[in-house]
C-alpha positions in Angstrom: -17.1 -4.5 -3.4 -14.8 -5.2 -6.1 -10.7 -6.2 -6.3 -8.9 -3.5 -7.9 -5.3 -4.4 -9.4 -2.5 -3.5 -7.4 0.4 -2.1 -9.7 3.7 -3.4 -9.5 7.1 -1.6 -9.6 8.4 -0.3 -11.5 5.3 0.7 -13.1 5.6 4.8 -13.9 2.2 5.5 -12.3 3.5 4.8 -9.1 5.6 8.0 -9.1 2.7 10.1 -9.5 2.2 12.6 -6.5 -1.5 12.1 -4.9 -3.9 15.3 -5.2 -6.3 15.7 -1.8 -9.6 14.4 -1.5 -12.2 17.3 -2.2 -14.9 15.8 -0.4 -15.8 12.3 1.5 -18.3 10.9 -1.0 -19.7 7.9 -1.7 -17.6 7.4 -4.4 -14.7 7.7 -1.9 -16.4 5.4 0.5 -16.9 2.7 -2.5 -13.3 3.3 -3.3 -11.9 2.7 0.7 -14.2 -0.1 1.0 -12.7 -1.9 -2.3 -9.0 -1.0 -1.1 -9.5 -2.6 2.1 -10.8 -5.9 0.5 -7.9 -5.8 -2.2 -5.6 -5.1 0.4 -6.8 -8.2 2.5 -7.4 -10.2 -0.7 -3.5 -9.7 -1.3 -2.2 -10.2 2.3 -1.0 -6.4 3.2 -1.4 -4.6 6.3 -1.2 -1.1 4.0 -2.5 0.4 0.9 -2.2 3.5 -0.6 -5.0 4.8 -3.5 -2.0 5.4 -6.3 -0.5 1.7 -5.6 -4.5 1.2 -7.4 -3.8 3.7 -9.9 -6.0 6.4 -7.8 -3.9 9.5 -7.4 -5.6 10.9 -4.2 -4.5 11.1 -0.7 -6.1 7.8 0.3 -4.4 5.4 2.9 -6.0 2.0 4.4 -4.3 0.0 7.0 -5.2 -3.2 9.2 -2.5 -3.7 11.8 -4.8 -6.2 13.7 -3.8 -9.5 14.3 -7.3 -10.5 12.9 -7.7 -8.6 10.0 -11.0 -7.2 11.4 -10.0 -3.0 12.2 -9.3 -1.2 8.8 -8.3 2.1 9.7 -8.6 5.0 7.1 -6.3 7.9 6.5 -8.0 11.1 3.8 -5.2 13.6 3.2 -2.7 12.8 5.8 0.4 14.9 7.4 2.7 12.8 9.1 5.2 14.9 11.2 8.1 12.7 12.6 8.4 13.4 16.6 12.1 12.0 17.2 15.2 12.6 15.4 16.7 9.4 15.5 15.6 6.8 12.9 15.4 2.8 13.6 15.7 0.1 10.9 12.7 -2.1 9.8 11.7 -4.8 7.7 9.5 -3.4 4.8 7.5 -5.0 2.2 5.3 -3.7 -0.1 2.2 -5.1 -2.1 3.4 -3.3 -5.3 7.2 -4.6 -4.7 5.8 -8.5 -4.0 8.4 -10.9 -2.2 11.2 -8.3 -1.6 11.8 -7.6 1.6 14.3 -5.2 3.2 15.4 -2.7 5.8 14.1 1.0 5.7 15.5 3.5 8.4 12.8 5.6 9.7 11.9 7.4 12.6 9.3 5.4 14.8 7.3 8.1 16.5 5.0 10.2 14.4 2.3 12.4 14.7 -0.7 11.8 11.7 -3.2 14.4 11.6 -5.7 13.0 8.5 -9.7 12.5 7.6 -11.2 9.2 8.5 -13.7 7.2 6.6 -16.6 9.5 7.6 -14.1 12.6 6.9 -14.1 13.4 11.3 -10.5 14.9 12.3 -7.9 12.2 13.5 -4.8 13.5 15.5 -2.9 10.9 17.1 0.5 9.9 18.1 1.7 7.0 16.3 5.0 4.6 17.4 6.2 1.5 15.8 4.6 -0.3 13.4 1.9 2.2 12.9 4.7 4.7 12.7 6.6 2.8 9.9 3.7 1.7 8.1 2.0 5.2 7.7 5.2 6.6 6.7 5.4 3.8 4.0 2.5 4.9 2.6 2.2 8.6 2.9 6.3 7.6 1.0 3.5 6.5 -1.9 1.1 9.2 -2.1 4.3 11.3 -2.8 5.7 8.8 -6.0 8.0 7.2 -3.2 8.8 3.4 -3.2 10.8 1.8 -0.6 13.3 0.4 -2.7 13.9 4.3 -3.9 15.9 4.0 0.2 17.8 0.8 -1.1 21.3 0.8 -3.0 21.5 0.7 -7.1 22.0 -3.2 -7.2 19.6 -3.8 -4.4 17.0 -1.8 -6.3 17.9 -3.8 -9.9 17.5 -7.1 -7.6 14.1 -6.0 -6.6 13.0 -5.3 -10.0 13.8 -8.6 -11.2 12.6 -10.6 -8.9 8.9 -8.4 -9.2 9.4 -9.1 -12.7 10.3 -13.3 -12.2 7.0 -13.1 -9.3 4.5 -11.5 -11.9 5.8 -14.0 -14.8 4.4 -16.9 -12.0 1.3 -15.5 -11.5 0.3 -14.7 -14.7 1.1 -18.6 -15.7 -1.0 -19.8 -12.3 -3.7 -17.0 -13.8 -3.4 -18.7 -16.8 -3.5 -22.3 -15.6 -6.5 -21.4 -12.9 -8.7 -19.7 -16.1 -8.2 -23.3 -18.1 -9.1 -25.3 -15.7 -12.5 -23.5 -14.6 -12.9 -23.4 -18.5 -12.8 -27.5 -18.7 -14.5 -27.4 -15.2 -17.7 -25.6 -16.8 -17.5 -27.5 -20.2 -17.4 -31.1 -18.6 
């Protein structure tokens, strides 16, 4: 299994639409399994292929409190079942450390593939609800701050852009240090 890098807004290849998934392959499989490690190496609870620069209809998700039941999504549909929509916090592993409220509606149906590519059909309310939403928003070139006001969505931006500038410096700091670490 291998981390894949996850791209950050407001990268232009996160606005590509997803194509469908031909066929559950082991390349697929190799693919799912690396999403779910990436998106547990980077803290999320959802990830969808094009946030790693894979334009299919690929969707991983752990809402476990253990981080121990991935679920898998292959072309999904996701059919809202109410009219009324209810605010949530969202998040989102391309936007890092920006947080902010999303109206959507919190009872779905998802009809998709799973990891083997066997029919799911299920009724979905809450988190589920929000969080397949947020990502199916993905596989379509949607961002959740796309939902936020003009200044809200130039805030986001720069604070991704302050958030990457730190990591690339701890990167940078981490990489000379295991350099002096192997020389000594």
């Amino acid at each position: 299994m291998a981390l894949l890098p996850i791209l950050s807004y407001p990268d232009p290849r996160l606005r590509t639409i997803a194509a469908p998934v031909k066929e559950v392959n082991a390349e697929i499989k190799t693919l799912i399994s690396n999403m779910i490690e990436t998106m547990y190496d980077a803290d999320g609870i959802g990830l969808a292929a094009s946030q790693v620069d894979r334009h299919i209809q690929l969707i991983v998700m752990d809402l476990s409190e253990n981080k121990d039941k991935p679920v898998v999504f292959i072309n999904p549909k996701v059919t809202p079942l109410v009219e009324e929509k209810q605010p949530y916090e969202e998040g989102c592993l391309s936007v890092p450390d920006v947080y902010d409220k999303v109206e959507r509606p919190n009872k779905v149906r998802i009809e998709a593939l799973d990891a083997e590519g066997n029919a799911i059909d299920e009724i979905a309310e809450g988190l589920l609800a929000v969080c397949i939403q947020h990502e199916m928003d993905h596989l379509n070139g949607v961002i959740f701050v796309d939902y936020l006001s003009r200044l809200k969505q130039t805030r986001a931006r720069d604070k991704v852009k302050k958030v990457l500038k730190i990591r690339e410096k701890q990167n940078d700091k981490s990489v000379a240090s295991q350099s002096e670490t192997i020389n000594v």
